[in-house]
C-alpha positions as CSV (number, residue, x, y, z in Angstrom):
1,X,34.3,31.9,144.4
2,X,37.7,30.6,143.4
3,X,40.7,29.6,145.4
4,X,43.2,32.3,144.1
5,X,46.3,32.6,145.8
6,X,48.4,35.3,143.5
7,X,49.3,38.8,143.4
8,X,47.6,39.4,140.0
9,X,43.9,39.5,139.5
10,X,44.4,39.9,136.1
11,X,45.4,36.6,135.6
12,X,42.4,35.4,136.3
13,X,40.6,37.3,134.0
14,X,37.6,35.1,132.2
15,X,37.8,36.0,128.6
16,X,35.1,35.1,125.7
17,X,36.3,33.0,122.4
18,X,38.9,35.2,120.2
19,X,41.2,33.7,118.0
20,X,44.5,32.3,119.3
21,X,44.1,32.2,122.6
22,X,43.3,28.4,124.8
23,X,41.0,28.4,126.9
24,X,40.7,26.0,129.9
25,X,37.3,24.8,131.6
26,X,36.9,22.5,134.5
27,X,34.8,19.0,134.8
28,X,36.4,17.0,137.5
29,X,39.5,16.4,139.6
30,X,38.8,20.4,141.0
31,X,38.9,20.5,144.8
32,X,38.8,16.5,144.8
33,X,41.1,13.9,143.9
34,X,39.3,11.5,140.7
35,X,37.2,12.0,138.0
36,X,39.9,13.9,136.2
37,X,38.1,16.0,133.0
38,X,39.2,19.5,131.6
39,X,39.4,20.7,128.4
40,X,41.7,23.1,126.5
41,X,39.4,25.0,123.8
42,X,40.8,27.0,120.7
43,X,39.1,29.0,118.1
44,X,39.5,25.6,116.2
45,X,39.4,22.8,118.6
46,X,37.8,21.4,121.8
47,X,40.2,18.9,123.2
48,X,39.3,16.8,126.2
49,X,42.3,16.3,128.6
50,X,41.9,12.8,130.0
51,X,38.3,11.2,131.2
52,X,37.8,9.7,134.4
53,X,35.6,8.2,137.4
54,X,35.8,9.4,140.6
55,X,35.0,7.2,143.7
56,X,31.8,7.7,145.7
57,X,31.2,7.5,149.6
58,X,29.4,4.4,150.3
59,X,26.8,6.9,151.9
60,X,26.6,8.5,148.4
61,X,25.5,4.9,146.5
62,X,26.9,2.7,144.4
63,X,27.7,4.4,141.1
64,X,31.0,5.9,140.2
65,X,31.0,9.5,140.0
66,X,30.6,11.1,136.4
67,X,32.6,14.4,135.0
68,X,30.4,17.3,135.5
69,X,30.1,17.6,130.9
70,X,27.3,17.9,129.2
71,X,26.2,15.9,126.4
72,X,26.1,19.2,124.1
73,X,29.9,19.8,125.3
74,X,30.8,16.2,124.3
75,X,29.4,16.2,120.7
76,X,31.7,19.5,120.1
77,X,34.5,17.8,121.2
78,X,37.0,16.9,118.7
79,X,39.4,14.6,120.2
80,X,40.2,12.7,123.7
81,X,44.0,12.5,125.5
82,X,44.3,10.3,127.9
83,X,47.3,10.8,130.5
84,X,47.4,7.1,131.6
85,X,45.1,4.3,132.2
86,X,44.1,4.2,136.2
87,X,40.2,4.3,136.2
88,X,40.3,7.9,137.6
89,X,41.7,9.5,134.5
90,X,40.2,7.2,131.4
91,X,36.9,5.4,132.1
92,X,34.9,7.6,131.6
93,X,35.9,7.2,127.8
94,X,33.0,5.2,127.4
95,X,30.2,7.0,128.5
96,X,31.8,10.2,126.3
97,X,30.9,7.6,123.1
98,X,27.7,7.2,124.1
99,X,26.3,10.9,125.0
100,X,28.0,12.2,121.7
101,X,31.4,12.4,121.5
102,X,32.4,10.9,117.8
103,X,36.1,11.5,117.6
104,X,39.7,10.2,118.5
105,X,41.0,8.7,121.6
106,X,45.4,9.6,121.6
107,X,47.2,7.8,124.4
108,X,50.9,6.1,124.5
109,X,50.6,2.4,123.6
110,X,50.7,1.3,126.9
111,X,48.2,3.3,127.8
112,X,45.8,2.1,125.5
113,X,46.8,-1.4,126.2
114,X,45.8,-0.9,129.9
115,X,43.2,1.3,129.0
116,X,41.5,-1.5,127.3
117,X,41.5,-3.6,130.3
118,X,40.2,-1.3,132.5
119,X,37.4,0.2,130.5
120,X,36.0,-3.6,130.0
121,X,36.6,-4.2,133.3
122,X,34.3,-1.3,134.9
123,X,31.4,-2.0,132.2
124,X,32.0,-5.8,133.9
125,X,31.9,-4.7,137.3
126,X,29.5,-2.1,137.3
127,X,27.7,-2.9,134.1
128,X,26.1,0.6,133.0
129,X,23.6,0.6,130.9
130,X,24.7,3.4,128.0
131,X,27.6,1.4,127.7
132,X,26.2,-1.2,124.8
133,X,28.0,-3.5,122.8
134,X,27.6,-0.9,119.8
135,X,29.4,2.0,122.0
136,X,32.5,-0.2,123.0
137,X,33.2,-1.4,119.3
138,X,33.2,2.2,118.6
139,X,35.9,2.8,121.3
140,X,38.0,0.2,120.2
141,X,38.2,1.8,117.0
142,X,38.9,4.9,117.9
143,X,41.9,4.9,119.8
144,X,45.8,6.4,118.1
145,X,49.2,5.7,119.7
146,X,51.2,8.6,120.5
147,X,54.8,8.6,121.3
148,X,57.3,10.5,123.6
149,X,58.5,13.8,122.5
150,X,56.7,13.1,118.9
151,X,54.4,15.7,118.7
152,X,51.0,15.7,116.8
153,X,48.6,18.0,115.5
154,X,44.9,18.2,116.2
155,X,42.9,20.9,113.9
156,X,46.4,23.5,114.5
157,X,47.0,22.5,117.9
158,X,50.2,20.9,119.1
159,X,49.9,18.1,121.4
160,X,53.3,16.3,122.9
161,X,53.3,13.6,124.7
162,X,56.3,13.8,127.8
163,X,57.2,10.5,130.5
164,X,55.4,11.6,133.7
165,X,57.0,9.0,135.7
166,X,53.9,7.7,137.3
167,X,52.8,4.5,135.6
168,X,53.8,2.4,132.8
169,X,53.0,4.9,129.4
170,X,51.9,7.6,131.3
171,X,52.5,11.0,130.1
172,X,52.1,14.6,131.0
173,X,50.7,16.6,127.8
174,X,52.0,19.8,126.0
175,X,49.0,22.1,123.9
176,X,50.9,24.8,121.9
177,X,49.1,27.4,120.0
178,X,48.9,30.7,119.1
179,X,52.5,31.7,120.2
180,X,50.9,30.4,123.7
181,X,52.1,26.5,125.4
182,X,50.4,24.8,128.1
183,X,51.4,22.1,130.4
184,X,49.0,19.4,131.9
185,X,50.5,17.2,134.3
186,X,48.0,13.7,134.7
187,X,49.5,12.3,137.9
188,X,53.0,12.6,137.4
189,X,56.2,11.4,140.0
190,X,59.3,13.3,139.4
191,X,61.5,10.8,141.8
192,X,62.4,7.0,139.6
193,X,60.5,4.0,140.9
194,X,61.7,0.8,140.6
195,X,60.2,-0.2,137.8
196,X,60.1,3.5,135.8
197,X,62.4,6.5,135.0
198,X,60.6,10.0,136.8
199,X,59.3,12.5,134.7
200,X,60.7,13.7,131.8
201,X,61.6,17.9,132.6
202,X,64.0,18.0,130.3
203,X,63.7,21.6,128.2
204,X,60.2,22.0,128.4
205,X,58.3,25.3,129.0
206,X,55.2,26.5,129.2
207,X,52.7,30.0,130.1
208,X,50.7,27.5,132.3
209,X,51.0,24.5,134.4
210,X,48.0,22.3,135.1
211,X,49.3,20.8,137.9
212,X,48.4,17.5,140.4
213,X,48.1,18.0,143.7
214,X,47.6,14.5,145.4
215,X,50.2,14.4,148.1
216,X,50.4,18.5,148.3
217,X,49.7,19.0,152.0
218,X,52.4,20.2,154.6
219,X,53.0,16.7,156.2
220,X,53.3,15.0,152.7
221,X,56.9,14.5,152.8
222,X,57.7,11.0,152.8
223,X,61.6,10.6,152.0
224,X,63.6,8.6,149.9
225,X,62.3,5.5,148.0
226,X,65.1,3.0,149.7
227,X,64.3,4.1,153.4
228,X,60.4,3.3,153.0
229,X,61.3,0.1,151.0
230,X,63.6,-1.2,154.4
231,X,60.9,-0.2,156.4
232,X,58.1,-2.6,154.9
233,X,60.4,-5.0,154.5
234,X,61.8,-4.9,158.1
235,X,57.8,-5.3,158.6
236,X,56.9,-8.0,156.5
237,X,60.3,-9.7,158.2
238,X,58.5,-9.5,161.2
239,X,55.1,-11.4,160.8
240,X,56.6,-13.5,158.3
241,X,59.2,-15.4,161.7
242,X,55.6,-15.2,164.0
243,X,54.1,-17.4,161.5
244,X,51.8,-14.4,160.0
245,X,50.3,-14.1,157.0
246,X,51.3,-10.2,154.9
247,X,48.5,-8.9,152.8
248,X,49.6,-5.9,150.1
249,X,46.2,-4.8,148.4
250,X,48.0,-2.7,145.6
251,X,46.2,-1.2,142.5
252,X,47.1,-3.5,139.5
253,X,48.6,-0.8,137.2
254,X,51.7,0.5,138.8
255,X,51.2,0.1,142.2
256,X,51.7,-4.0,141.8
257,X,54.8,-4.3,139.8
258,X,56.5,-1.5,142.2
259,X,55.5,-4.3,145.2
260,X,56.5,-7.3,143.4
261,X,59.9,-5.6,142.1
262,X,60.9,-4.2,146.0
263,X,60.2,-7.7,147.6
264,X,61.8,-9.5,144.3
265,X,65.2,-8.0,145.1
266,X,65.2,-7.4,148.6
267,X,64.9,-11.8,148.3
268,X,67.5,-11.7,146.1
269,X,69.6,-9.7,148.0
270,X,68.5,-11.8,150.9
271,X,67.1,-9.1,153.3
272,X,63.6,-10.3,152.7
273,X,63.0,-13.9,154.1
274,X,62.1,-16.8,151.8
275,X,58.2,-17.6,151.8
276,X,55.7,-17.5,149.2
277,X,54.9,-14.7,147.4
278,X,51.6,-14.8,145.7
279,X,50.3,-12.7,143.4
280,X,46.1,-12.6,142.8
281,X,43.7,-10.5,140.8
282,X,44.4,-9.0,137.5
283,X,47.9,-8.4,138.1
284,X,48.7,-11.4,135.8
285,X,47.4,-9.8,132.8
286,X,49.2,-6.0,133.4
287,X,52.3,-7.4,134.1
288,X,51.9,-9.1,130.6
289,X,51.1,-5.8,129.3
290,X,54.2,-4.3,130.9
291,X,56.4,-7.4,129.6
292,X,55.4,-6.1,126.2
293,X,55.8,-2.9,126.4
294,X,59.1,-3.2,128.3
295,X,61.0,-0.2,126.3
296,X,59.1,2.3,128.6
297,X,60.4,0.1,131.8
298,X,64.0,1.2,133.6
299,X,67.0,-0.6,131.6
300,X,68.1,-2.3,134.7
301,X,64.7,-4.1,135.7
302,X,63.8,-5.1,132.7
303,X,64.9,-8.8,133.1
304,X,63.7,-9.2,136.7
305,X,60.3,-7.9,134.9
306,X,60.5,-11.0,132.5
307,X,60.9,-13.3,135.5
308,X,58.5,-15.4,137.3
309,X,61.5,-16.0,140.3
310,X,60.0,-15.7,143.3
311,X,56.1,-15.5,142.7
312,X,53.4,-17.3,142.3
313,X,50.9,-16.2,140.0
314,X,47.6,-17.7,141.8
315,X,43.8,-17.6,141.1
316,X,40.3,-18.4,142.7
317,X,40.9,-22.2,142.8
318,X,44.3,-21.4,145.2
319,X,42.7,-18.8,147.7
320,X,41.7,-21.9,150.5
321,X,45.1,-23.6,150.5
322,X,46.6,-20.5,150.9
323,X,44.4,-18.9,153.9
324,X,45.2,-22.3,155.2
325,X,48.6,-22.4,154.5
326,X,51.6,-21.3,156.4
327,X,53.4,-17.6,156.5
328,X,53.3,-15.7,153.1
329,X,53.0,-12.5,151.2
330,X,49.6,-12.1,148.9
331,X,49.7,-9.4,146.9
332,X,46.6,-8.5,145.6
333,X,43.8,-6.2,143.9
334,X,42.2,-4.0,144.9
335,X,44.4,-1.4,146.4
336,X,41.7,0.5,148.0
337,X,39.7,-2.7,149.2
338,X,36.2,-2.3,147.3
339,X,36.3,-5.2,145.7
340,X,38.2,-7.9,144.2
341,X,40.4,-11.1,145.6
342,X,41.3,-8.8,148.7
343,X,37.9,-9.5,150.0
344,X,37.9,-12.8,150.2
345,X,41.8,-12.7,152.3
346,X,40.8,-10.7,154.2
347,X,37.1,-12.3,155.3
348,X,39.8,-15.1,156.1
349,X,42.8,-13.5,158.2
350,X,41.8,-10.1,158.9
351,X,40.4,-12.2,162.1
352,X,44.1,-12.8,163.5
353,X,46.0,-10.4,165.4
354,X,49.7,-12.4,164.1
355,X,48.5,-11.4,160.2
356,X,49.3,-8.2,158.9
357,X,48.0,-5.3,156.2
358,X,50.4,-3.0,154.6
359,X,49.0,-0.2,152.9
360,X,51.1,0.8,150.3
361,X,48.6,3.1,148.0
362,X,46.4,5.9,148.4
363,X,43.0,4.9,150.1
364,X,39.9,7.4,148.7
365,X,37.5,8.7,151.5
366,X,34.8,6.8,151.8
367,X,36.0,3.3,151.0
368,X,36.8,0.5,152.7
369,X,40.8,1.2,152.7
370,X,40.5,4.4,153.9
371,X,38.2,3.1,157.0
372,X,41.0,0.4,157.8
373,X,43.7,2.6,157.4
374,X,42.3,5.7,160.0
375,X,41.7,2.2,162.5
376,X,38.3,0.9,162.0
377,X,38.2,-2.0,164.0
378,X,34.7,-2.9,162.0
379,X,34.3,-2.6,157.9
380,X,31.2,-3.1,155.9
381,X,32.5,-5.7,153.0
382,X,30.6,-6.7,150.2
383,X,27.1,-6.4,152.7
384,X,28.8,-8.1,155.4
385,X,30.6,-6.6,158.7
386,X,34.0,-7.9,159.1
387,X,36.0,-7.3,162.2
388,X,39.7,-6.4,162.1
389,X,42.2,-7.7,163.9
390,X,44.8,-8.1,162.5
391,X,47.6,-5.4,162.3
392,X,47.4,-2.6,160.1
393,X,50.5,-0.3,158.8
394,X,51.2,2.1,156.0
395,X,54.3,2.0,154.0
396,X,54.2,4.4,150.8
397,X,55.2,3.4,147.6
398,X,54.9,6.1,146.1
399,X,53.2,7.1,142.2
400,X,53.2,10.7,142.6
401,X,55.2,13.5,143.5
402,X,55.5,14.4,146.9
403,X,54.9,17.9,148.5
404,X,58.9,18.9,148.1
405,X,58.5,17.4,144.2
406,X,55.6,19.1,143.7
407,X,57.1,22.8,144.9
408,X,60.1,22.1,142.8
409,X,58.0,21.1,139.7
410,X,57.3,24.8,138.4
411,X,60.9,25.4,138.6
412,X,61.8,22.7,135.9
413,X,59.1,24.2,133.5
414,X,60.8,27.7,131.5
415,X,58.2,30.4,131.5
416,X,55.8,29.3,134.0
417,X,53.4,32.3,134.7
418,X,50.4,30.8,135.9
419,X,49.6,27.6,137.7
420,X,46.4,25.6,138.3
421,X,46.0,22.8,141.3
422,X,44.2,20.0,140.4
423,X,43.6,16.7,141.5
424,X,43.6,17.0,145.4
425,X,42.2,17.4,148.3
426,X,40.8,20.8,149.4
427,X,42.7,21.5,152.0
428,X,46.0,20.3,150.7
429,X,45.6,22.7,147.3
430,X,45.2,25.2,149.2
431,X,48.3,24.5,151.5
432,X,50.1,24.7,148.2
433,X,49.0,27.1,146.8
434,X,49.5,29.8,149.7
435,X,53.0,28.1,149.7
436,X,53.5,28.9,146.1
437,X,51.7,32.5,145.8
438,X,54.9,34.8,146.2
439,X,56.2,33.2,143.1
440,X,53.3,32.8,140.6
441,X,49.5,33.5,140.1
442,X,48.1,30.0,141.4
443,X,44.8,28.7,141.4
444,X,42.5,26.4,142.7
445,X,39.7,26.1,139.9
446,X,36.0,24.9,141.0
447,X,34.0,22.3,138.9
448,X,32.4,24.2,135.6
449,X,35.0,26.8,135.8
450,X,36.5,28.5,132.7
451,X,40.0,30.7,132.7
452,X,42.0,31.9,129.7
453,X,45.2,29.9,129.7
């Protein structure tokens, strides 16, 4: 059965195809956080919003997990929008090309820009074998900027693109038709970063929000972005005068340029003190993306974003002198520790109590970040045990809403009447939802589930 936390059954009421109504059916990100797949369906169109991976427990194997579509459902699908590029909500583009799906991928520029490099880096990585040569030349074809508040039309349905606030493109969608609008969120932050402007809620409204529930639990309050900044830097202070070593695993979309732009002017300003800063993985390439795609950055960061001041961007040839070296910050993919140039720093310091790991991003269960983070003193690394010793903190910088953004969020959409939590844990959608049930019909939809929007 479903999670359903209003006062009106009715509302929940599974209708079959009639004209002019949307329909909304469930694939991934339901009771779970990844893999994000559902699709709005009219009497015209079957549009996919956003396709994604989702992580798996090492216990589970090694392959990502898949959205719960069939290949039938993916040949009727007309068109693909993409929220934002972080593997969890567009890689699974790929595979859709190669079990059927013949049709157009819509995302912001950026979006696709990042896209790109993340698609070709998960065929690289985990080299599946639908994904051919022949299927990714189709995907490159296939994809059509969209544009803030420009809206589109695919076969009578109105699709706008809005700023979600969460990384560099990424937008929540709007689906009008039929007299009837409908509000998917993506991963959205309704508080300005550093780097971006929150979410755009100026003068929409909608009959239903699709809603993200990350950081939706009762103790997912975490304050105001310049207090956790002070704190990690008051840390990083620390080990930096006993002669430590900082490691920042950060995810290379978003998460990256929001480290590198807090410890770029807390130099500046001189709270932060003077070492190296080096910057590892693909980083390098995003923040190119970013430096061409700067419109969509805050006004007032956009030259710091041009600047190489203060970093060094380094690669596999510079990884010895530096674990040799003397005190410095490395900040470096990837942010939940599975793989990249944080294995190799940490195999080297993770061995020396006067080091330090900050945390700054949301660790999946099951991998290795989220083992470190609830105090393993032993991870499994690329097949070999490492021990850790060296000392471990969190300090959120955060993408997404918190719990108080997340309650306020139906408020700043006219005409909500029905809400659906997605992309969260269990236990923290249903927090939320029981917090939100006096003031709307709110539900927590299971995997292969259909509801009338």
């Amino acid at each position: 059965m479903n999670e359903f936390y209003g006062s009106d059954s009715n509302a929940l009421h599974r209708t079959e195809m009639t004209p002019r109504i949307m329909k909304v059916s469930f694939y991934g990100a339901a009771e779970e956080v990844g893999r994000s797949c559902l699709m709005v369906s009219t009497g015209n169109a079957n549009i996919l919003l956003d396709a994604g991976l989702g992580n798996v427990n090492e216990q589970e194997g090694s392959e990502m997990r898949m959205p719960e579509i069939t290949d039938e459902t993916l040949g009727s699908i007309d068109a693909i929008v993409v929220t934002h590029a972080h593997l969890d909500h567009c890689c699974f583009v790929a595979h859709a090309y190669a079990r059927g799906f013949s049709g157009k991928v819509y995302a912001t520029k950026p979006t696709v820009e990042l896209m790109k490099l993340q698609v070709a880096d998960y065929v690289r990585i985990s080299k599946p074998k639908e994904i051919t040569g022949k299927v990714l030349r189709k995907l490159s074809g296939s994809y059509i900027y969209s544009e803030y508040r420009k809206p589109i039309f695919i076969k009578g349905v109105k699709v706008e693109f809005i700023n979600a606030g969460h990384i560099l493109g990424s937008a929540m969608i709007r689906l009008s038709y039929g007299g009837k609008s409908l509000l998917y969120t993506g991963d959205m932050n309704l508080q300005s970063s550093l780097v971006l402007n929150g979410a755009d809620m100026n003068g929409i409204s909608a009959d239903t929000l699709i809603m993200e529930s990350t950081y939706g639990g009762d103790a997912d309050v975490f304050g105001s972005r310049e207090t956790r900044a002070a704190g990690m830097v008051k840390s990083i202070n620390e080990t930096i005068l006993q002669g430590g070593k900082v490691i920042i695993p950060s995810f290379g979309i978003g998460r990256s340029q929001e480290v590198l732009m807090l410890l770029h002017g807390a130099m500046e300003r001189g709270q932060l003190q003077r070492t190296p800063i080096y910057v590892d993985g693909a980083i390098g390439k995003i923040m190119k993306i970013h430096r061409q795609n700067l419109r969509y950055c805050r006004k007032d960061v956009r030259s710091a974003m041009q600047s190489d001041k203060n970093f060094e961007f380094v690669g596999k040839r510079d990884r010895n002198r530096i674990a040799k070296g003397g005190s410095c910050i490395v900040v470096t993919t990837s942010g939940m520790m599975k793989g990249g140039p944080v294995i190799f720093y940490l195999r080297k310091l993770a061995g020396d109590p006067n080091n330090k790991l900050i945390i700054v991003g949301y660790q999946a269960e099951g991998t290795p970040g989220r083992l470190i983070r609830d105090g393993a003193k032993e991870v499994e690394l690329d097949g070999k045990m490492l021990q850790i010793r060296l000392k471990i903190e969190q300090h959120r910088i955060m993408a997404h809403s918190d719990r108080m953004m997340l309650d306020r969020t139906p408020e700043m959409v006219r005409g909500v009447r029905k809400i659906f939590l997605v992309h969260g844990d269990i236990e923290k959608q249903r927090s939320l939802g029981t917090h939100m049930s006096p003031r709307y019909a709110t539900i927590v939809p299971k995997i292969g589930e259909t509801y009338t929007a």
